[in-house]
C-alpha positions in Angstrom: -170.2 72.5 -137.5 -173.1 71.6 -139.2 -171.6 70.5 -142.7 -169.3 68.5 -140.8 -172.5 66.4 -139.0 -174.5 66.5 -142.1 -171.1 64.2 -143.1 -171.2 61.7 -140.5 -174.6 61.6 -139.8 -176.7 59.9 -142.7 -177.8 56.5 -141.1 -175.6 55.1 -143.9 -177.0 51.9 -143.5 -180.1 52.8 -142.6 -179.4 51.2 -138.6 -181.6 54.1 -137.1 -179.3 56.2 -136.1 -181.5 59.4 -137.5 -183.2 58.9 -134.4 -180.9 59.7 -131.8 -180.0 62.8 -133.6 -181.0 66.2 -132.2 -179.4 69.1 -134.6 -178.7 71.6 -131.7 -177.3 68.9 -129.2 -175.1 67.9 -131.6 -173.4 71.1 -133.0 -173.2 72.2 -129.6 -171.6 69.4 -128.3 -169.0 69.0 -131.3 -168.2 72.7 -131.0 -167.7 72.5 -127.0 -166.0 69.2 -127.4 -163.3 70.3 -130.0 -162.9 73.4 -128.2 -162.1 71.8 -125.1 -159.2 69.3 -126.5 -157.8 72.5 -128.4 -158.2 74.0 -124.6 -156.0 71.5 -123.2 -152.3 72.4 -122.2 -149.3 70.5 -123.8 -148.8 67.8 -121.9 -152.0 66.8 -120.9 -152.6 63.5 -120.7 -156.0 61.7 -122.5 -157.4 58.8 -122.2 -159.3 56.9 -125.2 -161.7 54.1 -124.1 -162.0 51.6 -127.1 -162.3 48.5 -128.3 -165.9 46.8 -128.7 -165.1 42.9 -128.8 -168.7 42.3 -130.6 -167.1 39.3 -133.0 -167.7 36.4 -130.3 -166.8 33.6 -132.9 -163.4 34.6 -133.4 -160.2 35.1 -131.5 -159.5 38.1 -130.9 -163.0 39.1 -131.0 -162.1 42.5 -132.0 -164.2 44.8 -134.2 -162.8 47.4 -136.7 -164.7 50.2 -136.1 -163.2 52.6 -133.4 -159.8 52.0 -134.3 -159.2 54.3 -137.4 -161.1 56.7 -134.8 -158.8 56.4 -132.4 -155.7 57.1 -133.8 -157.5 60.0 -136.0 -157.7 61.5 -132.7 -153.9 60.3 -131.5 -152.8 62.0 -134.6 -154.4 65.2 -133.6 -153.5 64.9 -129.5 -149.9 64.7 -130.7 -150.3 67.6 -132.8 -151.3 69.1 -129.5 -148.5 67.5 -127.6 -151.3 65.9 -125.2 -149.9 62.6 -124.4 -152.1 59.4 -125.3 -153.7 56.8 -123.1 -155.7 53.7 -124.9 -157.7 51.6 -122.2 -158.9 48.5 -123.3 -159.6 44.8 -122.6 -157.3 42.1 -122.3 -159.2 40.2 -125.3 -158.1 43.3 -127.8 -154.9 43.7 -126.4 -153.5 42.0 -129.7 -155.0 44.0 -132.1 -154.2 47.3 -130.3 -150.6 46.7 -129.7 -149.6 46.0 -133.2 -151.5 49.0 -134.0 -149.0 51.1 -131.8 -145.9 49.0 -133.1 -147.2 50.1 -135.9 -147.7 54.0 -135.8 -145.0 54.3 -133.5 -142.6 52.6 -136.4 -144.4 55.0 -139.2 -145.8 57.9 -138.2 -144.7 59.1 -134.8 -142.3 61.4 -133.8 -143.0 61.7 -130.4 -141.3 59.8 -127.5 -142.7 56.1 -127.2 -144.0 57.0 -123.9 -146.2 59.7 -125.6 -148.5 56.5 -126.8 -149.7 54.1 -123.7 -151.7 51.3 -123.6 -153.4 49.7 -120.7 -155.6 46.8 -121.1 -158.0 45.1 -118.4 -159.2 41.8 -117.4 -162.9 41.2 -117.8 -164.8 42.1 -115.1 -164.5 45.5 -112.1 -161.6 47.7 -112.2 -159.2 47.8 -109.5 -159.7 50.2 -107.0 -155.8 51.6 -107.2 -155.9 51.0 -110.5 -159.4 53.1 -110.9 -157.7 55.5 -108.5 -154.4 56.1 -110.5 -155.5 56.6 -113.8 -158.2 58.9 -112.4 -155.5 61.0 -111.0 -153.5 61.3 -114.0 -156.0 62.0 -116.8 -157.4 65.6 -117.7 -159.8 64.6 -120.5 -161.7 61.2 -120.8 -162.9 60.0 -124.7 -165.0 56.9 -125.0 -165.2 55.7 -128.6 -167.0 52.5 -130.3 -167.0 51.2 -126.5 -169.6 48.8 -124.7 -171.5 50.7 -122.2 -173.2 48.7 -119.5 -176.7 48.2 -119.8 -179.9 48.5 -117.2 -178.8 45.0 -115.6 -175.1 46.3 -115.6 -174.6 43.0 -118.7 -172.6 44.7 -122.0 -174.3 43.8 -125.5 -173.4 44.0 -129.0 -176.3 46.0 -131.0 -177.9 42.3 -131.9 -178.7 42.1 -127.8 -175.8 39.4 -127.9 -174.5 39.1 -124.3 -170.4 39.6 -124.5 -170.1 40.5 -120.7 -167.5 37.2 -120.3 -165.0 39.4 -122.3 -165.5 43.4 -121.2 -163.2 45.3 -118.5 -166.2 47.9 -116.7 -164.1 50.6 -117.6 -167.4 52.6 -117.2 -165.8 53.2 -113.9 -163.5 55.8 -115.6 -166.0 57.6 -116.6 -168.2 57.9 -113.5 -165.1 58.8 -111.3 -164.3 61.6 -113.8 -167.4 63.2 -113.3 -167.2 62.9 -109.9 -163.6 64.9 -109.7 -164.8 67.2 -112.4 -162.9 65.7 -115.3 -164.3 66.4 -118.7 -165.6 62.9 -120.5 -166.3 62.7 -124.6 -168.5 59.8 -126.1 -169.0 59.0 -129.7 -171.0 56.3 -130.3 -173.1 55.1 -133.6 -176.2 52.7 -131.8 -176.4 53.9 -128.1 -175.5 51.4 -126.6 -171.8 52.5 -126.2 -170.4 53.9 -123.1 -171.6 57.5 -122.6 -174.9 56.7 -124.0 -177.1 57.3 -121.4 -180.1 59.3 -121.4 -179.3 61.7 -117.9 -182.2 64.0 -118.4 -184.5 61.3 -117.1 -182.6 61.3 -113.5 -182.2 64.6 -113.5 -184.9 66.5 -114.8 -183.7 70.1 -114.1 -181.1 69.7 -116.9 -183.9 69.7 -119.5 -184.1 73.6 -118.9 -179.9 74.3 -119.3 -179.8 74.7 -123.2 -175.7 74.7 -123.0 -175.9 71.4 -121.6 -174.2 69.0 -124.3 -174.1 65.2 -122.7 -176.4 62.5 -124.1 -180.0 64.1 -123.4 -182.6 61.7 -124.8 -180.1 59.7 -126.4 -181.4 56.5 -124.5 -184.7 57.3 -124.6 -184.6 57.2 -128.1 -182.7 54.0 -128.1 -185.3 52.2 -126.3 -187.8 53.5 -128.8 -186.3 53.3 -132.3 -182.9 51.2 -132.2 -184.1 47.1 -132.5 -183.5 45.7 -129.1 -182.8 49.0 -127.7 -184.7 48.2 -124.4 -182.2 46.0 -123.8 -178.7 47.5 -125.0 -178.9 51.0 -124.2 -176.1 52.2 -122.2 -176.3 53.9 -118.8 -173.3 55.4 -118.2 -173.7 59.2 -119.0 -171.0 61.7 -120.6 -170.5 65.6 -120.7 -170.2 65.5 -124.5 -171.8 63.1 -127.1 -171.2 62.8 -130.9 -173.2 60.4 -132.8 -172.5 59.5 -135.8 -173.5 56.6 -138.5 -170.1 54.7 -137.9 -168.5 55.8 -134.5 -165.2 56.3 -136.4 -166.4 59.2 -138.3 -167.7 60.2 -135.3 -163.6 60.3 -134.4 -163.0 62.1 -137.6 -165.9 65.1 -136.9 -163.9 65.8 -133.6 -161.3 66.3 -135.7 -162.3 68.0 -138.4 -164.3 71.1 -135.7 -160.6 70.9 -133.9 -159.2 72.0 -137.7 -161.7 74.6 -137.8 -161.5 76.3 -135.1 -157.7 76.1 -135.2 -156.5 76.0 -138.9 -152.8 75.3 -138.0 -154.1 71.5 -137.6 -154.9 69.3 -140.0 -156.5 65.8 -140.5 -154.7 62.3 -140.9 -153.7 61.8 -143.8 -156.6 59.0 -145.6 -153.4 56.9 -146.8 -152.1 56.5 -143.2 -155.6 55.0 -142.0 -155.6 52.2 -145.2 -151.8 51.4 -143.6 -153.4 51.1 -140.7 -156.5 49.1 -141.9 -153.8 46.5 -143.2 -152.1 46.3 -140.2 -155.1 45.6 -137.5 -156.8 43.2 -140.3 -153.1 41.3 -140.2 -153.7 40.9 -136.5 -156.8 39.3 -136.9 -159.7 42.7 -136.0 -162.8 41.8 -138.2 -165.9 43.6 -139.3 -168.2 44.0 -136.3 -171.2 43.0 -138.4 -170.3 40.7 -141.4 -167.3 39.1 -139.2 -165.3 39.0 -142.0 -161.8 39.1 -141.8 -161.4 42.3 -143.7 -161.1 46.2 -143.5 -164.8 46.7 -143.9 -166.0 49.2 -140.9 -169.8 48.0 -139.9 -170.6 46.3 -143.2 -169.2 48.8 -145.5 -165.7 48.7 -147.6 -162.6 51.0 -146.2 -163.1 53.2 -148.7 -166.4 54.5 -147.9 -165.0 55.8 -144.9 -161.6 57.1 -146.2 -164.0 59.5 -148.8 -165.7 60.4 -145.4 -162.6 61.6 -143.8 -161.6 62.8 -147.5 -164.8 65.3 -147.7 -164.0 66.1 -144.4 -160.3 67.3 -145.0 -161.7 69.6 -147.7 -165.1 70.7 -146.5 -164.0 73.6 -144.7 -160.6 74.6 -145.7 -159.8 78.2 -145.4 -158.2 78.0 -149.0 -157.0 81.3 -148.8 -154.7 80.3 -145.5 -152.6 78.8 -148.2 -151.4 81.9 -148.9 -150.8 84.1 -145.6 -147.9 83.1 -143.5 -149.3 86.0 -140.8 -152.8 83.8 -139.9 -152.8 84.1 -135.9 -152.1 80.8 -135.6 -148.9 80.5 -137.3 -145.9 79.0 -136.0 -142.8 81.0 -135.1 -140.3 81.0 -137.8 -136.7 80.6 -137.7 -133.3 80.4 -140.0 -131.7 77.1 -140.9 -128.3 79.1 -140.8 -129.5 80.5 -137.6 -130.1 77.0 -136.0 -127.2 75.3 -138.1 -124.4 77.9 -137.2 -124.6 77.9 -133.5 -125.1 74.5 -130.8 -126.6 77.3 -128.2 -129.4 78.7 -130.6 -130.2 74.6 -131.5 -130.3 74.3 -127.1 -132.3 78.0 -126.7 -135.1 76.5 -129.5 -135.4 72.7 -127.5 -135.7 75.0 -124.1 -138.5 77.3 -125.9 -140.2 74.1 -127.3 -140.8 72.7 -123.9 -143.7 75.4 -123.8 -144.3 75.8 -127.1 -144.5 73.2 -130.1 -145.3 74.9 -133.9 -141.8 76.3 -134.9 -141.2 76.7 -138.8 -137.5 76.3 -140.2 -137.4 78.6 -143.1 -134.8 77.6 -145.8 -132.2 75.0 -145.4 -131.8 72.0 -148.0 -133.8 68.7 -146.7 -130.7 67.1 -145.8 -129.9 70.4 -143.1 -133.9 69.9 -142.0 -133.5 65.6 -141.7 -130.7 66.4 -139.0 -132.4 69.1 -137.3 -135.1 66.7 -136.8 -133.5 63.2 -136.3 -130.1 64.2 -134.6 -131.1 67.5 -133.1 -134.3 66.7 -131.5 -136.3 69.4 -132.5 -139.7 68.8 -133.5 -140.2 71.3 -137.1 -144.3 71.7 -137.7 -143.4 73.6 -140.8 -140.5 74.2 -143.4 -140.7 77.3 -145.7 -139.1 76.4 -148.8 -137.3 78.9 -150.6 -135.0 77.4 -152.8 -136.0 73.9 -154.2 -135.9 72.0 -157.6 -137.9 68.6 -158.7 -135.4 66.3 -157.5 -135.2 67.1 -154.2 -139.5 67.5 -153.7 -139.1 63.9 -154.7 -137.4 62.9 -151.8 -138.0 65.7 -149.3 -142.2 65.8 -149.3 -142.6 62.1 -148.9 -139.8 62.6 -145.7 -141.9 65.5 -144.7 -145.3 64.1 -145.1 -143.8 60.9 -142.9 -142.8 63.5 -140.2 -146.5 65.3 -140.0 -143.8 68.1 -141.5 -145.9 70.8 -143.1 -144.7 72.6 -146.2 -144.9 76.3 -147.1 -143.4 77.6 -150.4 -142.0 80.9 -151.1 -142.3 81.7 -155.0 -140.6 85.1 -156.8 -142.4 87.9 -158.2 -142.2 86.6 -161.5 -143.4 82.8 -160.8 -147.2 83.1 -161.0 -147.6 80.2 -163.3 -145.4 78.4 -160.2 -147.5 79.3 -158.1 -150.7 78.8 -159.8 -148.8 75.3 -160.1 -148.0 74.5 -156.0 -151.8 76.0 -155.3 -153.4 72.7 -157.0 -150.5 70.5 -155.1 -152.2 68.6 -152.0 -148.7 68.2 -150.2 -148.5 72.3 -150.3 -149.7 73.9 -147.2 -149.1 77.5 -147.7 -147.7 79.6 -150.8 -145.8 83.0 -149.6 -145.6 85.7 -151.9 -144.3 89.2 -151.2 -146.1 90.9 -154.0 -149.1 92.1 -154.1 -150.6 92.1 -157.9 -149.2 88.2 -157.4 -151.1 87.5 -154.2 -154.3 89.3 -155.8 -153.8 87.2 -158.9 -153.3 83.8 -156.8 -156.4 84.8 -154.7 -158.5 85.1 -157.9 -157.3 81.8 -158.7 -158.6 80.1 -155.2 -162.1 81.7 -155.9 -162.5 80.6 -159.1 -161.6 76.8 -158.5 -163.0 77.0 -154.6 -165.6 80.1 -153.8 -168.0 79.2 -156.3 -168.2 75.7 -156.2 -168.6 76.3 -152.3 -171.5 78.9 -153.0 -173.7 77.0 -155.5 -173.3 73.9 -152.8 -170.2 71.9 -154.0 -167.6 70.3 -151.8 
């Protein structure tokens, strides 16, 4: 947990973040935060607070950060079968929709109503509305999202007053609390929702060391961040991840989710430049140069696709790659099994409704495309066994589309093959049955991977 902080958290920028960070706090609160999305039954339904509408020049006055965040954690929700509520205000509406259009068209396989979005006038919430919502959601995530300050006014971190434009959907998050609903806030200048410092109203808490919501945070804003006495958020939060841009922040939660549960893994970097393109196209800008770009607080797109890059690889059990019997594999069946039969296709959509990661083992891509498209079952992983270089043309790009993991079986006498698929970054597992092979592909992995790791290297 700490690598993955030390990654998001180096006041790139220099903005004064370094001040709001406390090292135990924050692995504490990452760990509980991931564990308690990973805790959360398929089905569940989240919310995601977002949408900081800092650019007051321009229409929509929609920042970039928060929104690769955002869908860094839909990606991962899905994974998890959670279904995925984005609140937001009426001004962002835009940009957020054809960001949806967008990953619905692309990159989801789930149901359309599997991805919501609700979007608010400026100003209160509606009591039914407030009421409603609160019912239906069993985790609440703030991110990149204007948290009301002392005198209840919302400000951008230059003490600009954008009130006229923000939904209080601080509401959400105090009515949580109040039913016991767990609430998440990642944030990059405190004065984002969640922000708030609660150890100063409630000075017992300083004594419970497991408590992981944003203890000093505001404090420290009014001391350190520029205009911090006036912008600091008072709206507290069970969980807090800070971070130098509040989309990596979105990306650590990620990352510790990975960790503790190695089945997952993180978007794909390609499939947040897609979706840079697209919210730029529908006019989001960068929250501090207010240029009409991808740039993510003052710095280009790539800087934070290398973030979520070193994240992806940072703590990579390497040697998963090679055991199909890790504990948290999926179950694997036939393609003959499935193809032969219309009432094993029916017994594996009735066993999916409780469980999601099923592996399809064998089976050309054309038998997996109809399993998935026509069938309706939803494949985590296909084990290939028999395969040749014209069909990986066409069948990882399908896969890789589908969030489609892919596990290769190689023969006794294909260690050069296997060598080969180890260094390939769409291969997610190679399976081999023999043991002076395994030993040999394992040497491999800690020669190009343990010692780096061990003398410091990523």
């Amino acid at each position: 947990m700490q690598r993955i902080l030390a990654i998001v958290q180096d006041d790139v920028g220099g903005r004064g973040i370094r001040h709001l960070l406390n090292p135990h706090r924050d692995v504490v609160a990452l760990e509980a935060a991931a564990t308690g999305l990973l805790h959360l039954p398929s089905g569940s339904h989240v919310a995601i607070l977002t949408g900081f509408p800092c650019v007051q020049h321009a229409t929509p006055p929609t920042e970039t950060d928060g929104i690769a965040g955002t869908f860094a954690l839909v990606h991962m929700l899905h994974t998890r079968g959670c279904v995925v509520h984005i609140l937001t205000d009426d001004v962002n509406a835009s940009v957020f929709q054809a960001c949806i259009d967008h990953w619905r068209n692309n990159y989801s396989c789930q149901a359309d109503n599997n991805l919501q979005l609700h979007t608010f006038p400026p100003g209160p919430v509606a009591p039914p509305q407030l009421e409603a919502m609160a019912a239906l959601m069993q985790y609440w995530i703030a991110i990149e999202r204007p948290g009301a300050a002392a005198d209840g006014r919302y400000y951008t971190m230059r003490a600009v007053d954008i009130s006229r434009d923000v939904a209080h959907l601080d509401a959400f998050f105090d009515r949580a609390q109040q039913i016991g609903v767990r609430t998440l806030a990642i944030g990059d200048g405190g004065n984002e929702l969640g922000t708030f410092d609660i150890c100063t109203y409630w000075p017992r808490l300083r004594s419970i060391s497991i408590f992981t919501g944003l203890g000093g945070v505001a404090t420290l804003t009014n001391q350190h961040i520029p205009h911090g006495n006036v912008i600091a958020a008072v709206t507290p939060s069970d969980h807090l991840v800070v971070a130098s841009i509040s989309d990596w922040g979105g990306y650590a939660i990620c990352a510790a989710m990975a960790y503790i549960d190695p089945s997952l893994s993180l978007v794909l970097p390609r499939t947040l430049a897609e979706l840079a393109a697209t919210m730029v196209m529908a006019c989001a800008r960068d929250g501090i140069l207010g240029t009409l770009d991808a740039c993510v607080d003052g710095w280009p797109l790539v800087v934070s696709l290398n973030r979520l890059h070193q994240l992806t690889y940072l703590e990579r059990r390497r040697d998963f790659r090679l055991l199909a019997c890790h504990p948290h594999s999926p179950t694997l069946i036939s393609a003959a099994l499935l193809v032969e039969s219309p009432d094993n296709i029916d017994a594996v959509r009735t066993w999916q409704t409780h469980h999601t990661r099923l592996g399809v083992v064998g089976g050309s891509a054309q038998v997996l495309q109809q399993l998935v498209a026509v069938a309706g079952i939803y494949v985590a992983i296909h084990v290939l066994v028999e395969y040749n270089e014209a069909m990986l043309a066409s069948h990882v790009p399908w896969c890789q589309k589908q969030r489609i993991g892919l596990w290769v079986a190689v023969s006794s006498e294909s260690t050069a093959t296997g060598r080969w698929l180890l260094d390939q970054p769409w291969v997610d597992a190679v399976l081999s049955h023999d043991t002076t092979q395994l030993h040999d592909l394992m040497d491999c992995i800690g020669q190009a991977v343990v010692k780096p790791w061990s003398s410091g290297g990523h």
